[in-house]
C-alpha positions as CSV (number, residue, x, y, z in Angstrom):
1,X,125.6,109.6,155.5
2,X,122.7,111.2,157.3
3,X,119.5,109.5,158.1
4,X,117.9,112.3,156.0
5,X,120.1,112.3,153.1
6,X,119.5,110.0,149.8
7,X,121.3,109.2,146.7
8,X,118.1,109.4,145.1
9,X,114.6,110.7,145.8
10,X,111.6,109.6,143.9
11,X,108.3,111.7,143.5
12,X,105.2,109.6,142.4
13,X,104.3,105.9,143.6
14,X,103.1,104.4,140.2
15,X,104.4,102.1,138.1
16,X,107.3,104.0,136.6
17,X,108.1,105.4,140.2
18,X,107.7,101.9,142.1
19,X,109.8,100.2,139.0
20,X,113.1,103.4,139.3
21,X,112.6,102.6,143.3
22,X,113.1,98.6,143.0
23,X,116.3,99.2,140.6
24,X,117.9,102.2,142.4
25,X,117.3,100.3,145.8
26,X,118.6,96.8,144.4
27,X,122.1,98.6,142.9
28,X,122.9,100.0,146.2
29,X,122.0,103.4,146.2
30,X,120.2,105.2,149.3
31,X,116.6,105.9,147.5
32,X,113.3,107.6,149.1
33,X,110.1,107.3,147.2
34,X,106.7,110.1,148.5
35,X,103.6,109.5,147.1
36,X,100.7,111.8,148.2
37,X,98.1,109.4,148.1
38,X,98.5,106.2,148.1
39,X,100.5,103.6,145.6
40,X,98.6,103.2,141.9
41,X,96.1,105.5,143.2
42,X,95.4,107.0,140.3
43,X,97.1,105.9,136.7
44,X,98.4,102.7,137.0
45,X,95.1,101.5,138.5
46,X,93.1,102.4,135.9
47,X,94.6,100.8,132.7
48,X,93.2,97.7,130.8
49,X,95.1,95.0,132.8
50,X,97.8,94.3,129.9
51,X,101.1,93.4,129.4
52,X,101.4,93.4,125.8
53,X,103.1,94.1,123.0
54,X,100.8,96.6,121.5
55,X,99.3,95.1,118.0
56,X,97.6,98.5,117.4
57,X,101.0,100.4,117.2
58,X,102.5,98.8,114.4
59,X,100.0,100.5,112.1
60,X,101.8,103.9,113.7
61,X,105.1,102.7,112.8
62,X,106.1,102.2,116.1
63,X,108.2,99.0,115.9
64,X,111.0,100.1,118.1
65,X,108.2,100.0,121.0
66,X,106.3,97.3,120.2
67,X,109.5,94.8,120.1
68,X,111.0,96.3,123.2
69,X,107.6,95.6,124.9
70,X,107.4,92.0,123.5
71,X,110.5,91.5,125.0
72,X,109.5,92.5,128.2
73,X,106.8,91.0,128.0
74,X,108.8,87.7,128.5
75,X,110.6,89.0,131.5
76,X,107.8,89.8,133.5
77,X,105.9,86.4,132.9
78,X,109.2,85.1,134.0
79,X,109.7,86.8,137.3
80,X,106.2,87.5,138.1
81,X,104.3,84.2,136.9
82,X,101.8,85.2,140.1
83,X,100.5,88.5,138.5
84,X,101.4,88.1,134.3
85,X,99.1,85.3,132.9
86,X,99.2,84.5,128.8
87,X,95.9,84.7,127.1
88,X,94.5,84.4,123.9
89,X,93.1,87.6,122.5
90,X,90.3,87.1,119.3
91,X,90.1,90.0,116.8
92,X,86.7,89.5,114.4
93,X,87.1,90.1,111.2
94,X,84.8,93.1,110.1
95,X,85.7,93.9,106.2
96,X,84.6,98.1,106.6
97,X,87.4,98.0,109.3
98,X,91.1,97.2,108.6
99,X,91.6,95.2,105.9
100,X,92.4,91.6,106.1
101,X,95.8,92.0,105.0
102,X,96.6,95.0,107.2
103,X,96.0,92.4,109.9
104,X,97.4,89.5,109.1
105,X,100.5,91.7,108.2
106,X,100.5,93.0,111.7
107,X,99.8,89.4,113.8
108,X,103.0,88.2,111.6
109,X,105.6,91.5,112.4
110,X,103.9,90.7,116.5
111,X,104.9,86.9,115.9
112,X,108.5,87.7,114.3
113,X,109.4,90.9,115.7
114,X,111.1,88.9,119.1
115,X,112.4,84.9,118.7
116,X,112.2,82.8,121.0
117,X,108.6,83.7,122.7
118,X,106.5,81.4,124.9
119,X,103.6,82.4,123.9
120,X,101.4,80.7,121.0
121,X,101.9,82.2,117.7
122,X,98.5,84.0,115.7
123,X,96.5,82.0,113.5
124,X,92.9,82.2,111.5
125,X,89.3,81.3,113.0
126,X,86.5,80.0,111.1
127,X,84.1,80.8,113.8
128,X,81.2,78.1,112.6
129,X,83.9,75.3,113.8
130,X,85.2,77.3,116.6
131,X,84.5,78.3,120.4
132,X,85.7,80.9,119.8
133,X,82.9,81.9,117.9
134,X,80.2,81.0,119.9
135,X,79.6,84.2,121.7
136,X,79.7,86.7,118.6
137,X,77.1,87.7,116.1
138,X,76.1,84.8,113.2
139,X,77.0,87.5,110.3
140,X,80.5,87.2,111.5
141,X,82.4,84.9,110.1
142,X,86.0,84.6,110.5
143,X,88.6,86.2,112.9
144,X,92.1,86.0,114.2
145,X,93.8,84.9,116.8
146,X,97.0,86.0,118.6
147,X,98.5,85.7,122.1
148,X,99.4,88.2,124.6
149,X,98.9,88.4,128.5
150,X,97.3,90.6,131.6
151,X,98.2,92.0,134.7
152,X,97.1,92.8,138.2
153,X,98.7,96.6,137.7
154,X,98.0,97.7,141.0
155,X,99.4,94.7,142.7
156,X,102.5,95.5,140.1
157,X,103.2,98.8,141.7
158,X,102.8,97.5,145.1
159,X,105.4,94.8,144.4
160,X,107.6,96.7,143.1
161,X,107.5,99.2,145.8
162,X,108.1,96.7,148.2
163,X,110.9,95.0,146.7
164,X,112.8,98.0,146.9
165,X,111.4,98.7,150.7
166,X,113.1,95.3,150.8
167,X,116.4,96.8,149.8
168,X,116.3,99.4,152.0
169,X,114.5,101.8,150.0
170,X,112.5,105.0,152.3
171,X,108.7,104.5,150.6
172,X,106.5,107.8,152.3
173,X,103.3,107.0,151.2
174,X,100.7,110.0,151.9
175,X,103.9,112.2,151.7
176,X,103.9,115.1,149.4
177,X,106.8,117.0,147.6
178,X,106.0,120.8,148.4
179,X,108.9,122.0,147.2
180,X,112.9,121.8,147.0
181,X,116.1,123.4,145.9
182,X,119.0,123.2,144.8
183,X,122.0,124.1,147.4
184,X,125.6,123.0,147.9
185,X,125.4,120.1,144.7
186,X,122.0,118.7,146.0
187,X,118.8,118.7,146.7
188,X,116.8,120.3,149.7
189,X,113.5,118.7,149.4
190,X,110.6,120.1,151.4
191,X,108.0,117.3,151.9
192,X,104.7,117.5,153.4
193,X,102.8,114.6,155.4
194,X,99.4,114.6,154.3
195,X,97.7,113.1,157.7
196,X,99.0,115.6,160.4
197,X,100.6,118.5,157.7
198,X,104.0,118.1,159.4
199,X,106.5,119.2,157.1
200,X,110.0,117.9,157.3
201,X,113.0,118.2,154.7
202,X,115.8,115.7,153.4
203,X,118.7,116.2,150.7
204,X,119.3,114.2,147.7
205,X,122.1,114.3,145.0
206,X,119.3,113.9,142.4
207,X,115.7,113.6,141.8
208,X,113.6,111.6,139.0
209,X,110.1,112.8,139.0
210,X,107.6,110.5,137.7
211,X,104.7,112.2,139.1
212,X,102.7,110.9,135.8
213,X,99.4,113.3,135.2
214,X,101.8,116.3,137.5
215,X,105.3,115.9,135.5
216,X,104.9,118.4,134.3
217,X,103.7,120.8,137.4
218,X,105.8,119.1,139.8
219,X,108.8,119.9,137.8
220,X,107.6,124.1,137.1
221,X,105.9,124.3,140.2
222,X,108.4,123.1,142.9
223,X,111.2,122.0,141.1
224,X,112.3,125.3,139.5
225,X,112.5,123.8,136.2
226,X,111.2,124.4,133.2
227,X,109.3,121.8,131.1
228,X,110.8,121.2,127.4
229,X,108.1,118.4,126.7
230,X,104.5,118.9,127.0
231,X,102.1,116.1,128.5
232,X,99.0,115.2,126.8
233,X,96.2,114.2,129.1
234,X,94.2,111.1,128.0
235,X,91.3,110.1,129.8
236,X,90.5,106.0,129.3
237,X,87.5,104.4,131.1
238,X,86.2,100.9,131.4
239,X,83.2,99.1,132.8
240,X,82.8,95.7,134.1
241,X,79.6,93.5,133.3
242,X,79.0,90.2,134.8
243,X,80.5,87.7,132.6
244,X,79.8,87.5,129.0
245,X,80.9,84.5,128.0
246,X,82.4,81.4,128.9
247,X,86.0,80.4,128.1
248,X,89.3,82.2,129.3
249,X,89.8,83.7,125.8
250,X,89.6,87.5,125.6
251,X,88.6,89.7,122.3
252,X,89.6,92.8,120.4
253,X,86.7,95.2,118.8
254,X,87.3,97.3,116.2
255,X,84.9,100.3,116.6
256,X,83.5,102.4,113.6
257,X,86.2,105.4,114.5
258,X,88.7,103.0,114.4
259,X,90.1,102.9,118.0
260,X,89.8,99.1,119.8
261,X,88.3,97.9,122.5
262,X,89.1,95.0,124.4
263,X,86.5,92.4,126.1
264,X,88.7,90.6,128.9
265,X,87.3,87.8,131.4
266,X,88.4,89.5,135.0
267,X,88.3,88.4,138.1
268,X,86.5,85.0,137.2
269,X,82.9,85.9,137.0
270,X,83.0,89.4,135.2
271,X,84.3,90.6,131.6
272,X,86.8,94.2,131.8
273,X,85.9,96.2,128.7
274,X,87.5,99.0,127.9
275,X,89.2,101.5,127.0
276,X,88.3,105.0,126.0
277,X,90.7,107.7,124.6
278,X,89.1,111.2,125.6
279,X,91.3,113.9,125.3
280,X,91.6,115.4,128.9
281,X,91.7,119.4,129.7
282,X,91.3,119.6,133.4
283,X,93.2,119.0,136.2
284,X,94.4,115.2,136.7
285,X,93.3,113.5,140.4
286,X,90.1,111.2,140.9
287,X,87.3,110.8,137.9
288,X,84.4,109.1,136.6
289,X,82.9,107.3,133.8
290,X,80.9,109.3,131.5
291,X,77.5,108.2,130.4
292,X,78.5,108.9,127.0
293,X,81.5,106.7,127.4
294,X,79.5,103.7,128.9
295,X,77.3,104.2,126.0
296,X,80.2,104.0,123.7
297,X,81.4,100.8,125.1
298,X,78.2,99.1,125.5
299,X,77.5,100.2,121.7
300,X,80.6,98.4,120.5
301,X,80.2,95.3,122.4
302,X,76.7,94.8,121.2
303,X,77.8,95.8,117.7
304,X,79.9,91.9,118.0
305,X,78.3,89.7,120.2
306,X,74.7,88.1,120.4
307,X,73.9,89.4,124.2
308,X,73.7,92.7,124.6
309,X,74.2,95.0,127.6
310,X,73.2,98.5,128.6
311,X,74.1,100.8,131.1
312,X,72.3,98.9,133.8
313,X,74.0,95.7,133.5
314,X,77.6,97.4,134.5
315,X,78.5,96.4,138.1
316,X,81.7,98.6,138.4
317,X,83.3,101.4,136.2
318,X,86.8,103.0,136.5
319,X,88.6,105.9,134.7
320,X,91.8,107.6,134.8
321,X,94.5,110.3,132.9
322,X,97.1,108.5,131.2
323,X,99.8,111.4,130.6
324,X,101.0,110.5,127.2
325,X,104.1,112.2,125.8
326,X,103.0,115.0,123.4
327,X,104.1,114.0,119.4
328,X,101.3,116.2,118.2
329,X,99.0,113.4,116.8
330,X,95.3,114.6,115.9
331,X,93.7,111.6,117.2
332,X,93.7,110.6,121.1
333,X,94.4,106.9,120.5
334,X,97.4,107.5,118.0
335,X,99.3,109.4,120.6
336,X,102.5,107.3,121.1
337,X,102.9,105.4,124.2
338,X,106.5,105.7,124.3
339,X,108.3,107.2,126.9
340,X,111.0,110.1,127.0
341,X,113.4,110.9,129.9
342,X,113.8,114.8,130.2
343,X,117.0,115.5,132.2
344,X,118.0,118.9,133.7
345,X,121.0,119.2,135.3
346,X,122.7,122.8,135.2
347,X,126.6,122.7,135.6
348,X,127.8,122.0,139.0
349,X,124.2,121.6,140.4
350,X,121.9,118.5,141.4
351,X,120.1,117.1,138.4
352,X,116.4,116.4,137.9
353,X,115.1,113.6,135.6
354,X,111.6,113.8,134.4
355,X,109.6,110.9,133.0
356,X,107.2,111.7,130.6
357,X,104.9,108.9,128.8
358,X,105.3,105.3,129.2
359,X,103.5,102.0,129.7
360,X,102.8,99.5,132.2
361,X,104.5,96.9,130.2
362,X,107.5,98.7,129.6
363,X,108.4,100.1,132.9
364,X,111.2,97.8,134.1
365,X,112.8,99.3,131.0
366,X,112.0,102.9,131.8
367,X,113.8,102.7,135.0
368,X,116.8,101.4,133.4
369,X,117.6,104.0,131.2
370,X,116.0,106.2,133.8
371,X,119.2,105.3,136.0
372,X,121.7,105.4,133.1
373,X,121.0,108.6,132.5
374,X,121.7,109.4,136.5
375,X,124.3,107.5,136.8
376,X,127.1,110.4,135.8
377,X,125.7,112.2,138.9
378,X,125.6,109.6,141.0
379,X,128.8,107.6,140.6
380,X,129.8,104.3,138.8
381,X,126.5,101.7,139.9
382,X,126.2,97.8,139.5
383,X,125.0,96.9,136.1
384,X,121.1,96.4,135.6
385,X,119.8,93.6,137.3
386,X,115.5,93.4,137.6
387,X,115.6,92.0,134.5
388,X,115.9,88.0,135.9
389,X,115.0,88.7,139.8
390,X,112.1,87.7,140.4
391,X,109.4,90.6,142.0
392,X,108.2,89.3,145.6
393,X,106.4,86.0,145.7
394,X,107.5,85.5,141.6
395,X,110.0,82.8,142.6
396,X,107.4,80.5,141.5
397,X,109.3,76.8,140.7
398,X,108.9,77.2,136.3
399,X,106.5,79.6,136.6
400,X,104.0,77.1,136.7
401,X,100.7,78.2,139.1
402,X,98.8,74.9,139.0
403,X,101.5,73.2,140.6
404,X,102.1,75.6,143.3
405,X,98.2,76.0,144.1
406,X,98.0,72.4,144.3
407,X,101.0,73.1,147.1
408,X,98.9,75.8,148.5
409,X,95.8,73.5,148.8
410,X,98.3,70.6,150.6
411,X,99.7,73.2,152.9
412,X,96.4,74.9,153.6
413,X,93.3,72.5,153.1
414,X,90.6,75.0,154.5
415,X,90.9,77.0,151.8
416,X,88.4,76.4,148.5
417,X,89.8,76.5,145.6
418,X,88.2,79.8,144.6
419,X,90.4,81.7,147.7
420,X,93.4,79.5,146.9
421,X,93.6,80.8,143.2
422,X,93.4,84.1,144.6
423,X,95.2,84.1,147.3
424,X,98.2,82.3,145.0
425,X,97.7,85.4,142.4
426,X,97.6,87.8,145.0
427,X,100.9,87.4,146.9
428,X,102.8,84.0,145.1
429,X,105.1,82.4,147.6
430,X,105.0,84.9,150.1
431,X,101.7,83.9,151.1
432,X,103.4,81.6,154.1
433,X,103.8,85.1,155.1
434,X,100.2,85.9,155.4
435,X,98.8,82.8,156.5
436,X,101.7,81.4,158.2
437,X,100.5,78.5,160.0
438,X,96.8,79.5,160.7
439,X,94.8,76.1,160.8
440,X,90.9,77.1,159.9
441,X,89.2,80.2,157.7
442,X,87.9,80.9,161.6
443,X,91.6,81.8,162.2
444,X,91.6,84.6,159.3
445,X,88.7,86.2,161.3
446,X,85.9,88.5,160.2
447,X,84.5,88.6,156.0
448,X,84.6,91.4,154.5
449,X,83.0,90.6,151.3
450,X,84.9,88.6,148.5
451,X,87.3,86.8,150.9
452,X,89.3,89.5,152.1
453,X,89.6,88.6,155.8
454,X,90.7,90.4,159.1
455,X,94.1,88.1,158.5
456,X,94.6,89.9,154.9
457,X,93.2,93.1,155.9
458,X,95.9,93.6,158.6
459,X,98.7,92.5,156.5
460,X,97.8,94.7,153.6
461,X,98.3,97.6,156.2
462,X,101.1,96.3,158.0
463,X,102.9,95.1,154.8
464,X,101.8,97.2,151.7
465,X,100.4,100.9,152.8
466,X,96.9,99.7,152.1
467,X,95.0,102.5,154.4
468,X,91.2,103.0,153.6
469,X,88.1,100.8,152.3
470,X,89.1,102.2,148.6
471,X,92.5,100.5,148.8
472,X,91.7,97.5,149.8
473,X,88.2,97.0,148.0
474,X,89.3,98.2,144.7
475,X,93.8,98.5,144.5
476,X,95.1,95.7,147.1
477,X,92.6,93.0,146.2
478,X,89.4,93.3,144.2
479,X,86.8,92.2,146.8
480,X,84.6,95.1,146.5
481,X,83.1,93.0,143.2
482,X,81.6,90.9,146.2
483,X,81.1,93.6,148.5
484,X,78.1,94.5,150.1
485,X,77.1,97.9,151.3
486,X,76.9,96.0,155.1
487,X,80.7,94.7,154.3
488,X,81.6,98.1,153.2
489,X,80.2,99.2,156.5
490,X,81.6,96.7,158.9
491,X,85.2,97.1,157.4
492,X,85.1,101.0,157.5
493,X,84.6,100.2,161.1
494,X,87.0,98.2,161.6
495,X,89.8,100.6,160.1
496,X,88.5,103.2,162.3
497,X,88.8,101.2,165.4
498,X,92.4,100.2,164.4
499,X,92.7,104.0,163.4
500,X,91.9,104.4,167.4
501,X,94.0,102.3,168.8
502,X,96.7,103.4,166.9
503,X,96.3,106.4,168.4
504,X,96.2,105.6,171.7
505,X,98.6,103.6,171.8
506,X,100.8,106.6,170.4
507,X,99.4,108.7,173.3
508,X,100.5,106.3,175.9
509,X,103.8,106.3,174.3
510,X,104.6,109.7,173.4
């Protein structure tokens, strides 16, 4: 086969593009991903940090979902114990929302609906006699409690994507899909790199496009389809406050209009609130909080807990589009968050599969079916496999991350225990990889703010496609928390002097 000719090319690097890239890659077949920024650039950065089975969905209906992502739930704790950590999630009880029974009903269908689960089951909370309680307002009484469990989600994408670089997978990142057609039983895809605007073209017998906010434009605008499903554009926010409370317990508000919000200790001294659900009517790319959302958020969590915050206390914000299938539901946050696989493949020609909808927590899934329903196009294929393979760095001895910091601290005794937590989250057992056998933090070199080093800075480049301050302040690692506008400064200048050399060195080469 040609070096310019794939089974299987893949437009979009987010999580359901990353997740079809790792399977495709792992079952043999010759896979190229292009993504035209940069991996979870855009959706998959910007959800609420869950993997969960989605309590709120049972009062749609949807059980189907909700079991399926319960189940996978288990999976990914299991082969990615470095970035899936349980937590307990505390729902107040406020009588003018849901009723109590409503409730209870639903924490017993999310205990039942899977056997066998590792996480602790729900129970009730008399918050007088409880920790739990401590942080909410005195006219509160009682609450619930349930188990469930977050996720980095960018660091999800990443891994994902290079697990299947790992299997010989093609990932372009700053490549863009301009166009393609179909001749001679494949695909001619025209792609575009978005540094120099070289354009180059490769062949593929099939393409799954799970461009996410552009599904739907990707696959009318330069795939010559047509789209049979329409996406529905929901913008979410969040905000981050300095920490709220202590405890590593998270909570679930229930807001006047009915949607929830979620109060989530993050990154060890802050608390992640969010989300919104605002329908969306423009065109998808890079956004920003809206005052009126940060007031909407701030109003809820001061309508629950005894401190109060304001606009001025948030020390970071983040929004995105999720593209949410479109069932036609009135309200923004009843839209399902399942996922449908659109495929078009004429007789005789080279199919396309579109993903539209989905959710972070069910994406291993997604790319299973995604590849069943390729696989009469592209030949008999092993059977799935992702399912008990651990993601890079997951192959964690039981899972268990106290014991293998306490390895990392043996191995590694310069580092506090702060940067080994993070460092262990971050990257799991491939972090011999990046620190190797470096004996002082003066051999990481220069601080960028929040621990990211010169050491970690390179190897996010070198090893993940990490290319600007953005990625590796905000996607990569979460330092820009710490950051100050000097750190900001002093590593923009040290990209741009790699930048340089790189350039050179191409020069004296060329």
């Amino acid at each position: 086969m040609a070096e310019d000719a794939f089974d299987l090319l893949i437009v979009g690097g987010g999580i359901n593009g990353a997740g079809i890239a790792r399977d495709a890659a792992g079952r043999g077949l010759r896979v190229m991903l292009v993504e035209q920024a940069g991996m979870a650039h855009f959706t998959s950065s910007a959800s609420t940090k869950l993997v969960h089975g989605g309590l709120r969905y049972l009062e749609y209906f949807h059980f189907r979902l909700v079991r399926e992502a319960l189940l996978e739930r288990e999976r990914l704790l299991a082969i990615a114990p470095h970035l899936v950590r349980r937590m307990r999630f505390v729902l107040p009880y406020e009588p003018t929302r849901r009723p109590a029974w409503m409730v209870r009903l639903g924490l017993f269908l999310y205990d039942h609906l899977v056997r066998n689960s590792t996480l602790q089951r729900s129970s009730n909370v008399r918050f007088a006699t409880s920790i739990l309680g401590k942080p909410v307002r005195a006219t509160l009484r009682r609450g619930f409690a349930y188990s469930d469990c977050t996720v980095d989600d960018s660091r999800l994408v990443v891994l994902n994507a290079k697990d299947a670089a790992l299997r010989g997978a093609a990932v372009r990142v700053g490549h863009q899909l301009v166009g393609a057609l179909r001749e001679g039983g494949r695909w001619q895809v025209n792609i575009e790199d978005q540094a120099t605007k070289q354009r180059y073209t490769v062949s593929a017998r099939a393409i799954a496009n799970a461009a996410g906010p552009w599904v739907a434009q990707v696959l009318t605008e330069r795939l010559a389809g047509s789209s049979r499903h329409a996406v529905r554009l929901i913008k979410g926010s969040h905000i981050v406050v300095r920490r709220l409370y202590e405890g590593d317990h998270a909570y679930v508000l229930q807001h006047a209009d009915g949607r929830i919000v979620f109060v989530i200790p993050y990154q060890d001294d802050f608390t992640l609130i969010g989300t919104t659900d605002v329908p969306w009517h423009g065109e998808p790319g890079p956004m920003t909080i809206a005052a009126a959302e940060v007031k909407y958020l701030c109003e809820t969590v001061n309508a629950y807990f005894r401190r109060q915050i304001a606009a001025a206390d948030v020390v970071w914000s983040y929004s995105g589009v999720r593209p949410l299938f479109d069932d036609d539901a009135s309200d923004a946050s009843a839209v399902t968050r399942d996922y449908v696989l659109d495929l078009q493949a004429p007789p005789g020609e080279a199919p396309v599969l579109s993903v539209f909808g989905g959710k972070i927590t069910t994406y291993r899934r997604l790319a299973e079916h995604a590849l069943k329903k390729l696989e009469p196009y592209l030949g008999p294929i092993p059977a799935p496999w992702t399912g008990s393979t651990p993601l890079p760095g997951g192959d964690i001895p039981n899972g268990d991350m106290e014991s293998f910091v306490s390895d990392v601290q043996d191995r590694w005794p310069f580092l506090g225990t702060p940067q080994a937590w993070r460092l262990a989250r971050a990257y799991g057992t491939r972090l011999s990889l990046l620190l190797g056998d470096i004996e002082s933090c003066g051999d990481m070199g220069e601080d960028f703010g929040g621990g990211l080093t010169r050491l970690e800075v390179d190897y996010l480049m070198s090893e993940e496609w990490a290319s600007s301050v953005e990625d590796l302040y905000w996607r990569h690692t979460k330092a820009g928390l710490y950051a100050s506008p000097a750190d900001e400064r002093r590593l923009a200048a040290y990209l741009k002097s790699k930048s340089g050399a790189a350039q050179g060195q191409a020069a004296r080469t060329g």
